[in-house]
MMTF fields as JSON, N, C-alpha, C and O atoms, coordinates in Angstrom:
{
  "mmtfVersion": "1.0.0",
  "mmtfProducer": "UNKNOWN",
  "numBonds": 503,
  "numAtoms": 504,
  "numGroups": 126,
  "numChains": 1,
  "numModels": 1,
  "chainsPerModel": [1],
  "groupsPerChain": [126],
  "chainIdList": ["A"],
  "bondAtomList": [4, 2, 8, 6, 12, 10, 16, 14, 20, 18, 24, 22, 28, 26, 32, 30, 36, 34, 40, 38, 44, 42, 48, 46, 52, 50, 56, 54, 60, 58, 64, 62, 68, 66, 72, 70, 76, 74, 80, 78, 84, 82, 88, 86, 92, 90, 96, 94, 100, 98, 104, 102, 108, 106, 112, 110, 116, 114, 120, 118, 124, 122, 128, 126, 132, 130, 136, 134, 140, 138, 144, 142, 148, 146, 152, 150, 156, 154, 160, 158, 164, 162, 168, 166, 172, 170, 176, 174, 180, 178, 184, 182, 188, 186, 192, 190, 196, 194, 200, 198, 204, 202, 208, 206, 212, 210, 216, 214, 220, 218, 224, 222, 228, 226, 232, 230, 236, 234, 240, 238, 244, 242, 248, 246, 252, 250, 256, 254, 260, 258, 264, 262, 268, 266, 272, 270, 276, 274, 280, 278, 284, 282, 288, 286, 292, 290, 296, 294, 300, 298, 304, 302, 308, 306, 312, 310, 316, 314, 320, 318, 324, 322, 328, 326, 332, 330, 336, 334, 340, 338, 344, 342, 348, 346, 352, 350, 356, 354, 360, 358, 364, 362, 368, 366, 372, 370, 376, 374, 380, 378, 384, 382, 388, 386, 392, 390, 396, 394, 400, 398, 404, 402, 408, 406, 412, 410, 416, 414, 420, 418, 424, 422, 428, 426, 432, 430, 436, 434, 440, 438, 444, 442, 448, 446, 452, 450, 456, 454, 460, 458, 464, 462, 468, 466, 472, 470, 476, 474, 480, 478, 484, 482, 488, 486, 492, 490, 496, 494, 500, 498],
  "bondOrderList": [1, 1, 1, 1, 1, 1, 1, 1, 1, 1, 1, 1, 1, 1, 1, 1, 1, 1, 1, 1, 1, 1, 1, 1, 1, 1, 1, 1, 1, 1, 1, 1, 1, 1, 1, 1, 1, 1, 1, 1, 1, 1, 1, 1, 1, 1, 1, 1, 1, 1, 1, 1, 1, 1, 1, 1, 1, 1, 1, 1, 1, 1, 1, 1, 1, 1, 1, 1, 1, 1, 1, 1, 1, 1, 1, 1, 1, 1, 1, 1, 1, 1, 1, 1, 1, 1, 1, 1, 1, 1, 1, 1, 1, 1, 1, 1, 1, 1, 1, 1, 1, 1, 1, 1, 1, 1, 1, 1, 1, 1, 1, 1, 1, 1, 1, 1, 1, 1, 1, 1, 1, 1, 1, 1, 1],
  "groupList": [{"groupName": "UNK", "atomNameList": ["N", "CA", "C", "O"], "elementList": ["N", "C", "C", "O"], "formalChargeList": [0, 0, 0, 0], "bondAtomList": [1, 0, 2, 1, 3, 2], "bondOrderList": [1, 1, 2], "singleLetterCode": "X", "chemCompType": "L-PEPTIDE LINKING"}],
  "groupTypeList": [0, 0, 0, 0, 0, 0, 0, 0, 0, 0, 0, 0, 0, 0, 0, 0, 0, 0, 0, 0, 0, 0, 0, 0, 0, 0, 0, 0, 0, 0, 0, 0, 0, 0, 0, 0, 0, 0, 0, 0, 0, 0, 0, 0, 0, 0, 0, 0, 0, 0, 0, 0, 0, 0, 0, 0, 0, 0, 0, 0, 0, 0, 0, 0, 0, 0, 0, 0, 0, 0, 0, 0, 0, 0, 0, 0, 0, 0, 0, 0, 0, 0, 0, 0, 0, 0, 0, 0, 0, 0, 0, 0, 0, 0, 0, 0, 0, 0, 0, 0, 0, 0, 0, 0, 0, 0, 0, 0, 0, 0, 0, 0, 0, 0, 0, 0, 0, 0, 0, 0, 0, 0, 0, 0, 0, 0],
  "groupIdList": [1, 2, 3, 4, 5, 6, 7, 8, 9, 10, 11, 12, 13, 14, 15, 16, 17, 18, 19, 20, 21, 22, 23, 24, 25, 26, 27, 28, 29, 30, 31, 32, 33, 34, 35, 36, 37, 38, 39, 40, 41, 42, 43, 44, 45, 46, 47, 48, 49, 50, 51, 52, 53, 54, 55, 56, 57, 58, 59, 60, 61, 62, 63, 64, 65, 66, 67, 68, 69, 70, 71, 72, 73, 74, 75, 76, 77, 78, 79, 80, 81, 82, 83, 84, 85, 86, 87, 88, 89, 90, 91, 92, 93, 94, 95, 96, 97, 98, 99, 100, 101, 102, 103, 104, 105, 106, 107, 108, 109, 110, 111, 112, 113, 114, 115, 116, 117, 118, 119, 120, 121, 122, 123, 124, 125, 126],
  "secStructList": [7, 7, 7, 7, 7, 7, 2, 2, 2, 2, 2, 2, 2, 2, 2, 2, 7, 1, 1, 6, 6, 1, 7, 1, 1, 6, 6, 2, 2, 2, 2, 6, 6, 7, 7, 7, 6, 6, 1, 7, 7, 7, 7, 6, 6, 6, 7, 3, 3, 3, 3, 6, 6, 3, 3, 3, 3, 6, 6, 7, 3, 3, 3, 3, 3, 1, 1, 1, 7, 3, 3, 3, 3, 3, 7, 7, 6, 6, 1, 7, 3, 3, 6, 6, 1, 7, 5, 7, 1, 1, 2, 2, 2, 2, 2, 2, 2, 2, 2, 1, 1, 7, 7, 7, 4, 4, 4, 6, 7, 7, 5, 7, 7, 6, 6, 7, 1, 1, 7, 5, 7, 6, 6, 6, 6, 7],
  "xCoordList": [-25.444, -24.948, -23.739, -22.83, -23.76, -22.263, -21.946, -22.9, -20.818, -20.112, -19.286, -18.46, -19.405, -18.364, -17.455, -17.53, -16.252, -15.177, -14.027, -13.705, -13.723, -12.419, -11.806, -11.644, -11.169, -10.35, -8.724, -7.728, -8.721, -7.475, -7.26, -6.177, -8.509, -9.287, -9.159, -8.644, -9.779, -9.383, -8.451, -8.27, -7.749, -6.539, -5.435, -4.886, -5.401, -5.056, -5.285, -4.236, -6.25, -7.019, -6.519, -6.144, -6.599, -6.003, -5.099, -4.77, -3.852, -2.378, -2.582, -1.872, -3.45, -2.934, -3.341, -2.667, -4.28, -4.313, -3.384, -2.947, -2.964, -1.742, -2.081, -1.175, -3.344, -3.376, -4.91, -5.633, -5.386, -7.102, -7.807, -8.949, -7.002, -8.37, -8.489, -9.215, -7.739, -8.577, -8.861, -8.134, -9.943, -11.469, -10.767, -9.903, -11.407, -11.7, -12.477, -12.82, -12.869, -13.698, -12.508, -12.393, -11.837, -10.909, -9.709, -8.753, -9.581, -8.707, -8.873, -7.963, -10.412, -11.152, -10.973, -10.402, -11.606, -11.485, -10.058, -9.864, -9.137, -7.601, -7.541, -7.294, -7.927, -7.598, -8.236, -7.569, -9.417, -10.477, -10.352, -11.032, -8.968, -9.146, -10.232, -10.57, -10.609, -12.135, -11.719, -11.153, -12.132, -12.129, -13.117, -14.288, -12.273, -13.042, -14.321, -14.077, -15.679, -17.096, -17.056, -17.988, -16.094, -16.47, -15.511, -15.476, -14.359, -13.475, -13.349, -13.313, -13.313, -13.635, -12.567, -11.464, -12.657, -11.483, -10.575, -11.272, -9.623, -8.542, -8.027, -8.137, -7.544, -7.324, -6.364, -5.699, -6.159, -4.594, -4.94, -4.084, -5.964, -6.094, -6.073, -5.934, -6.264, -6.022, -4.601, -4.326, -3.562, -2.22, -1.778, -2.63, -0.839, -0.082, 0.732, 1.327, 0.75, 2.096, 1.572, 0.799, 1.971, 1.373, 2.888, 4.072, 2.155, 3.619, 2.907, 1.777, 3.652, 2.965, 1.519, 1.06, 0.968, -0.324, -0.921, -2.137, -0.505, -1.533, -0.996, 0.054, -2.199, -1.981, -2.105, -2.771, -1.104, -1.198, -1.09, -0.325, -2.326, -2.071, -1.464, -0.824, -1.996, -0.508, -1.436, -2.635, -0.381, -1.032, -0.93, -1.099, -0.62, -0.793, 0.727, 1.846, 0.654, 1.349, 1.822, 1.062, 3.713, 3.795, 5.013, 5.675, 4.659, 5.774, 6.033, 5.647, 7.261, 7.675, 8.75, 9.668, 8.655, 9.282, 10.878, 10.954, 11.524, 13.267, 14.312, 14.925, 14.255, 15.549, 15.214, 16.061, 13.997, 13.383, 13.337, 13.364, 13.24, 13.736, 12.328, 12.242, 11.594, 10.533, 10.907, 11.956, 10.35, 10.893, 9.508, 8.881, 9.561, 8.623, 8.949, 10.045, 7.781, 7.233, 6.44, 5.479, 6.199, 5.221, 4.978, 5.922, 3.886, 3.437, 2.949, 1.846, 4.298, 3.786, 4.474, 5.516, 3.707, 3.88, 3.884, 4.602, 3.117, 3.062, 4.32, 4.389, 5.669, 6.666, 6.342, 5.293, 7.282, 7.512, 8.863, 9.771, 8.739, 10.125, 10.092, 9.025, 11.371, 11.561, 11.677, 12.125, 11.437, 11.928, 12.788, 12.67, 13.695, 15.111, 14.594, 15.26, 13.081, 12.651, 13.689, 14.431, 13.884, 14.808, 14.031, 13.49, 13.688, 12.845, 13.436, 14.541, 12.356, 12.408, 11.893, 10.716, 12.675, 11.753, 10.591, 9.966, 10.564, 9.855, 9.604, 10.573, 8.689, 8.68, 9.938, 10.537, 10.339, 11.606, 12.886, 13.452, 13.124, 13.875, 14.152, 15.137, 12.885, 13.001, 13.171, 13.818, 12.741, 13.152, 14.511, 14.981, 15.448, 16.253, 17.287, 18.047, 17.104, 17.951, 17.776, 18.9, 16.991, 16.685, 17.543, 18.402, 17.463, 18.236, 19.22, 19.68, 19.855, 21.216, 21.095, 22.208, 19.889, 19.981, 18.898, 18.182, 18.621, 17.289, 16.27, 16.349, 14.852, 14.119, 12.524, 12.151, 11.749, 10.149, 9.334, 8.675, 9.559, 9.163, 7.492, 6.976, 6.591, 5.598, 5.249, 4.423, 5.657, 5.724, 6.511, 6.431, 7.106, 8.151, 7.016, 6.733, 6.494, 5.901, 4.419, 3.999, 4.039, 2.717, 2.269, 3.023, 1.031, 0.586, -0.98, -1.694, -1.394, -2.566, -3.129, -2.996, -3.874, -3.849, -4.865, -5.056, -5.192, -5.768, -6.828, -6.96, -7.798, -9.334, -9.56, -10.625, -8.16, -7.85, -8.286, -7.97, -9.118, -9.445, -8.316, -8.194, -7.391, -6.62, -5.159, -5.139, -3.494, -2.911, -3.119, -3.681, -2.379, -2.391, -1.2, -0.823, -0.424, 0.211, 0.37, -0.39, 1.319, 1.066, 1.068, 0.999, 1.105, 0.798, -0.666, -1.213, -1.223, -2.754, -3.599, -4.789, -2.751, -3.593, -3.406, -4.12, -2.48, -1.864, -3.162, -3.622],
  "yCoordList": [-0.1, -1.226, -0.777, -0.121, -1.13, -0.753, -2.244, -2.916, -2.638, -3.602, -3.126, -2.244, -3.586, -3.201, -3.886, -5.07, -3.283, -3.608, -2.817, -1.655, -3.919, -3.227, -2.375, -2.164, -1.47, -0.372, -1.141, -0.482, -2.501, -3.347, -3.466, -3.364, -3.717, -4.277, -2.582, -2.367, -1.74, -0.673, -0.136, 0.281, -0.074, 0.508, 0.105, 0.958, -1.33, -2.206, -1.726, -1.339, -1.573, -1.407, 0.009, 0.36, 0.903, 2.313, 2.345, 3.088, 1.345, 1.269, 0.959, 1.652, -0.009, -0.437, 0.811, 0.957, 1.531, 2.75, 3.443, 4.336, 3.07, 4.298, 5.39, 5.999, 6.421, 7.366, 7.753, 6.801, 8.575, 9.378, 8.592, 8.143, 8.484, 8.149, 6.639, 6.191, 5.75, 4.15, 4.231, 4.557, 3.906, 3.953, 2.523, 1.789, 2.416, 0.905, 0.063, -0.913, 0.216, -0.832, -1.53, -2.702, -0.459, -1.167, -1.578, -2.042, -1.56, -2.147, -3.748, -4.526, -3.947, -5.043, -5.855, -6.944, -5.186, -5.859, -6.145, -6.996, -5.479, -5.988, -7.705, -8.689, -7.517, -8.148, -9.741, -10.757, -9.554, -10.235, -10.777, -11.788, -10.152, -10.797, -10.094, -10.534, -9.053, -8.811, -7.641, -6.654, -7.875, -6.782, -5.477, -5.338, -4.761, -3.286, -2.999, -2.784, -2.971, -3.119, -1.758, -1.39, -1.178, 0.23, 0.651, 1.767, -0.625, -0.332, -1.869, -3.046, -1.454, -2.673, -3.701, -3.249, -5.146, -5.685, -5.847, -5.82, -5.959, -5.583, -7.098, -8.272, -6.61, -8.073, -8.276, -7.359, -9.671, -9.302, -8.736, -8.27, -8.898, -8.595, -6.802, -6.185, -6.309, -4.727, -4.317, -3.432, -5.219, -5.316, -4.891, -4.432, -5.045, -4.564, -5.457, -6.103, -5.486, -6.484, -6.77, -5.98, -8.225, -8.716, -8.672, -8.776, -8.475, -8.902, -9.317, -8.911, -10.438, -11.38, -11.101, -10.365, -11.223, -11.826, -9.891, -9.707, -9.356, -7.801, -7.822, -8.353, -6.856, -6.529, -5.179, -4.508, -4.817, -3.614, -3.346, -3.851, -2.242, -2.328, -1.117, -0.292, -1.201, -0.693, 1.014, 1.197, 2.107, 3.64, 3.903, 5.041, 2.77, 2.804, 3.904, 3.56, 4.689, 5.415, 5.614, 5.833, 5.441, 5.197, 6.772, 7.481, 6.644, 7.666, 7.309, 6.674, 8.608, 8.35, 9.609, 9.685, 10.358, 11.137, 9.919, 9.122, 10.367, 9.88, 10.983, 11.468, 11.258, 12.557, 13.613, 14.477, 13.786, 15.719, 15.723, 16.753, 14.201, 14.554, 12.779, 11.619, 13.763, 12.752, 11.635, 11.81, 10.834, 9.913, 8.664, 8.081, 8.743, 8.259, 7.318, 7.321, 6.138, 5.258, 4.997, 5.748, 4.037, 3.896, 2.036, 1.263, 1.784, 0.576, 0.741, 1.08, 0.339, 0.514, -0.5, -0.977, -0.828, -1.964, -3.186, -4.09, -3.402, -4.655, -4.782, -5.851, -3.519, -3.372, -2.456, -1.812, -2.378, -1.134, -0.844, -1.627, 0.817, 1.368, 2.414, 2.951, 2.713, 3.689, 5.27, 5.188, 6.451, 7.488, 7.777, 8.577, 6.756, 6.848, 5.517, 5.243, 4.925, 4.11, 3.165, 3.005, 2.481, 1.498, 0.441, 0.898, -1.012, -1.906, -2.439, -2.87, -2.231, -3.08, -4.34, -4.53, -5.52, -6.543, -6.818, -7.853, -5.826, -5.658, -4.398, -3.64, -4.063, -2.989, -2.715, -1.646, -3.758, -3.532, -3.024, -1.94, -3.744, -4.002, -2.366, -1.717, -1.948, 0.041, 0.869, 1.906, 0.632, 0.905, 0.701, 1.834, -0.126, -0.656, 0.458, 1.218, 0.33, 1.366, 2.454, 2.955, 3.217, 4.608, 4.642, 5.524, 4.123, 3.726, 3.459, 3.828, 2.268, 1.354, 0.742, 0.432, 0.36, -0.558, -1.151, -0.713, -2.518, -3.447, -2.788, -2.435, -2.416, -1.842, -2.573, -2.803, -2.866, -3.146, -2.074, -1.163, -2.445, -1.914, -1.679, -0.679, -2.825, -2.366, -1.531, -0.807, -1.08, -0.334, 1.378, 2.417, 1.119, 2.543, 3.33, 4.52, 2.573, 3.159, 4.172, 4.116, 4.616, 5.068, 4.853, 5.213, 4.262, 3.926, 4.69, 5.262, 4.713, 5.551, 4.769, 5.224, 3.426, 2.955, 3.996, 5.204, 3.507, 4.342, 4.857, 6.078, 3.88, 4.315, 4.37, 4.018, 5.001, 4.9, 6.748, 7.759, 6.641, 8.451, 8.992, 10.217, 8.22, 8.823, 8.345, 7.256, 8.781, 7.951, 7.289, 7.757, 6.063, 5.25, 4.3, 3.914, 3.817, 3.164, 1.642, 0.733, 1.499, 0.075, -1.338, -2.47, -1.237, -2.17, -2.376, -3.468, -1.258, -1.387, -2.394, -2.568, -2.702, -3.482, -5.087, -6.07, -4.971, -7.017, -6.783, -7.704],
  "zCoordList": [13.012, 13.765, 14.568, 14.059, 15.763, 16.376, 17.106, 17.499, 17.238, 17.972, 19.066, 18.83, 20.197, 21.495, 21.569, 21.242, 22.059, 22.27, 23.411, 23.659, 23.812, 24.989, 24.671, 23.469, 25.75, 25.078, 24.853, 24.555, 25.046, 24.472, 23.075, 22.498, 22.514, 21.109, 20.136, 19.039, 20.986, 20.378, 19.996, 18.852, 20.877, 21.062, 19.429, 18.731, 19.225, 18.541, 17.364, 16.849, 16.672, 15.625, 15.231, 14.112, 16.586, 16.117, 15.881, 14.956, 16.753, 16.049, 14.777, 14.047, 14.038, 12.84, 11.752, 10.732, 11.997, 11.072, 10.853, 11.578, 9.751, 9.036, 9.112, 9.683, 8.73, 8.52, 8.608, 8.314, 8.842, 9.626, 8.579, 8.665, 7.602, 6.189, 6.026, 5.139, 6.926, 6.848, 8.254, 9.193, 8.218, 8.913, 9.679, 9.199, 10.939, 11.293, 10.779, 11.447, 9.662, 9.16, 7.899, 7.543, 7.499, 6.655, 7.758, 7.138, 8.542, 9.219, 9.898, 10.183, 10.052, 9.921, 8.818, 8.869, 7.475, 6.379, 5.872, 5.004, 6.382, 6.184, 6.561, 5.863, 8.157, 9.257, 8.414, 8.214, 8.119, 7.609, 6.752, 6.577, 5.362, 4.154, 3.091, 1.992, 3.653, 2.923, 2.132, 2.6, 0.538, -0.408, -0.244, 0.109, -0.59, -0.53, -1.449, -2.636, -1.029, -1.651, -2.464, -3.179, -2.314, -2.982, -3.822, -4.339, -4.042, -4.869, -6.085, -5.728, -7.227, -7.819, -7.723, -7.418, -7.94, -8.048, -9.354, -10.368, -9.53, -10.063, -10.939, -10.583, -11.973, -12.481, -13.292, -13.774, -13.567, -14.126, -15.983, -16.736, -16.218, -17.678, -17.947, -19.003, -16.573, -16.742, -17.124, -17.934, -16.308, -16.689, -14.976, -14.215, -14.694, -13.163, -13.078, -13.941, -11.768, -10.991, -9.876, -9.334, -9.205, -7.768, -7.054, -7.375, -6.008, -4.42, -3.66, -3.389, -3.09, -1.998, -2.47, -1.596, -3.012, -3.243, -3.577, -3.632, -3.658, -3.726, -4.802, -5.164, -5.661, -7.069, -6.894, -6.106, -8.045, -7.973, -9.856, -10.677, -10.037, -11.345, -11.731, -11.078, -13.69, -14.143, -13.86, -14.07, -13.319, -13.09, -11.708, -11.27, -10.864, -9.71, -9.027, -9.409, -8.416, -7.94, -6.349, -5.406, -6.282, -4.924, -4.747, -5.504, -2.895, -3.116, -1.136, -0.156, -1.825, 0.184, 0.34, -0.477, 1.143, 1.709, 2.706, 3.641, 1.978, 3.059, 2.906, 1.954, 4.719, 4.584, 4.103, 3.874, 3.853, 3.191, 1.894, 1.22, 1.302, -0.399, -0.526, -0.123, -1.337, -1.792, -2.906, -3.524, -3.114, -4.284, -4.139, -3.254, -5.534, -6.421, -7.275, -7.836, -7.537, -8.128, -8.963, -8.792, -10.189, -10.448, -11.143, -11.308, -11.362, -11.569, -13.481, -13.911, -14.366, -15.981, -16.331, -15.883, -17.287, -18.022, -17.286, -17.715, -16.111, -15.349, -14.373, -13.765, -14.059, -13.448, -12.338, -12.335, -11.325, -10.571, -11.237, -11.519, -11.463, -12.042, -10.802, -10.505, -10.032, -9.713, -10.385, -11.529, -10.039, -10.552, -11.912, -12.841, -11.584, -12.567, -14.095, -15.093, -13.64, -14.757, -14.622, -15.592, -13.546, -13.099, -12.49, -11.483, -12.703, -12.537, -10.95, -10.62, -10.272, -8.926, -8.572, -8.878, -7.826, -7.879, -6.588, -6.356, -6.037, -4.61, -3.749, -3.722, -3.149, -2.213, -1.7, -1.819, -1.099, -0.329, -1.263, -1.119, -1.965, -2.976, -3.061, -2.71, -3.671, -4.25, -2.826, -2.978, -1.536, -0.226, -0.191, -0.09, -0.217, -0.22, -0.838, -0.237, -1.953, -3.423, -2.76, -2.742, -2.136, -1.922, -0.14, -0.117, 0.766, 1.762, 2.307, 3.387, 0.956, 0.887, 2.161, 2.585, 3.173, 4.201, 3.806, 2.905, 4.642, 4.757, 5.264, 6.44, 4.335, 5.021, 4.805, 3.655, 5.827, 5.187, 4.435, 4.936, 2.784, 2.173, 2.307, 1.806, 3.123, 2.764, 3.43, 2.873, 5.079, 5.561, 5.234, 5.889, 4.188, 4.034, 2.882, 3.022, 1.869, 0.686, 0.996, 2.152, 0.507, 0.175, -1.209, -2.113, -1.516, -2.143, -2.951, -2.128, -4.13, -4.829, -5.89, -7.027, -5.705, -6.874, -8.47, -8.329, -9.343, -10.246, -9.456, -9.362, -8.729, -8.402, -7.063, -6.556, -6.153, -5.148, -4.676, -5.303, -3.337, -3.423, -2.787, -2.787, -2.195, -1.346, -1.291, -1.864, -0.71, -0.834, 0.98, 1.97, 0.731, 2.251, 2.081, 0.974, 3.658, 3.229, 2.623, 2.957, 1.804, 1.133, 2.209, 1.73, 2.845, 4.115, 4.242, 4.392, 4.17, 4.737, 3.171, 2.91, 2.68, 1.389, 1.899, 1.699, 2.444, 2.716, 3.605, 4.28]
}
């Protein structure tokens, strides 16, 4: 199946790709609301944590390069703890600590959930 589209429409879609490995079709299914058919859904009885409405469960692994010095996340016990096992209450929040300015966390993070093949950024899940 192919669908046409302007090179306006395109163009668009390519901005929103974070990175070679979400496809325009997940950039659709972002757009769309639509769960990933090839990734199971996620629930709160596995254990994790939600933000603004995304779940993220517990194993799930974030990270981010700031200033040449990487720093890391993770999603245990239904928390995000930073590196230092220091509880964050938000993307931003752990952006924030690592920064000391206001930053959009969902845009700053990278994200790996358990059954995730790749990392991508945590934006591309809202």
């Amino acid at each position: 199946m192919q669908i046409d589209v302007d090179f306006e429409v395109f163009k668009a879609l390519t901005n929103r790709r974070e990175t070679e490995s979400v496809s325009y079709n997940d950039v659709l299914r972002g757009l769309l609301n639509l769960r990933n058919p090839k990734a199971p859904a996620a629930s709160s009885t596995e254990g994790g944590c939600s933000f603004k409405g995304v779940f993220l469960p517990n194993g799930t692994q974030l990270r981010v390069v700031y200033k040449g010095t990487l720093h890391q996340a993770e999603i245990k016990g239904g928390k995000w703890l930073d590196q230092n096992g220091t509880p964050r209450s938000s993307p931003s929040d752990a952006a924030s600590a690592i920064t000391n300015t206001q930053v959009n966390g969902w845009r700053f993070w990278e994200v790996m959930r358990p059954n995730d093949p790749s990392w991508r950024k945590l934006v591309a899940l809202t």
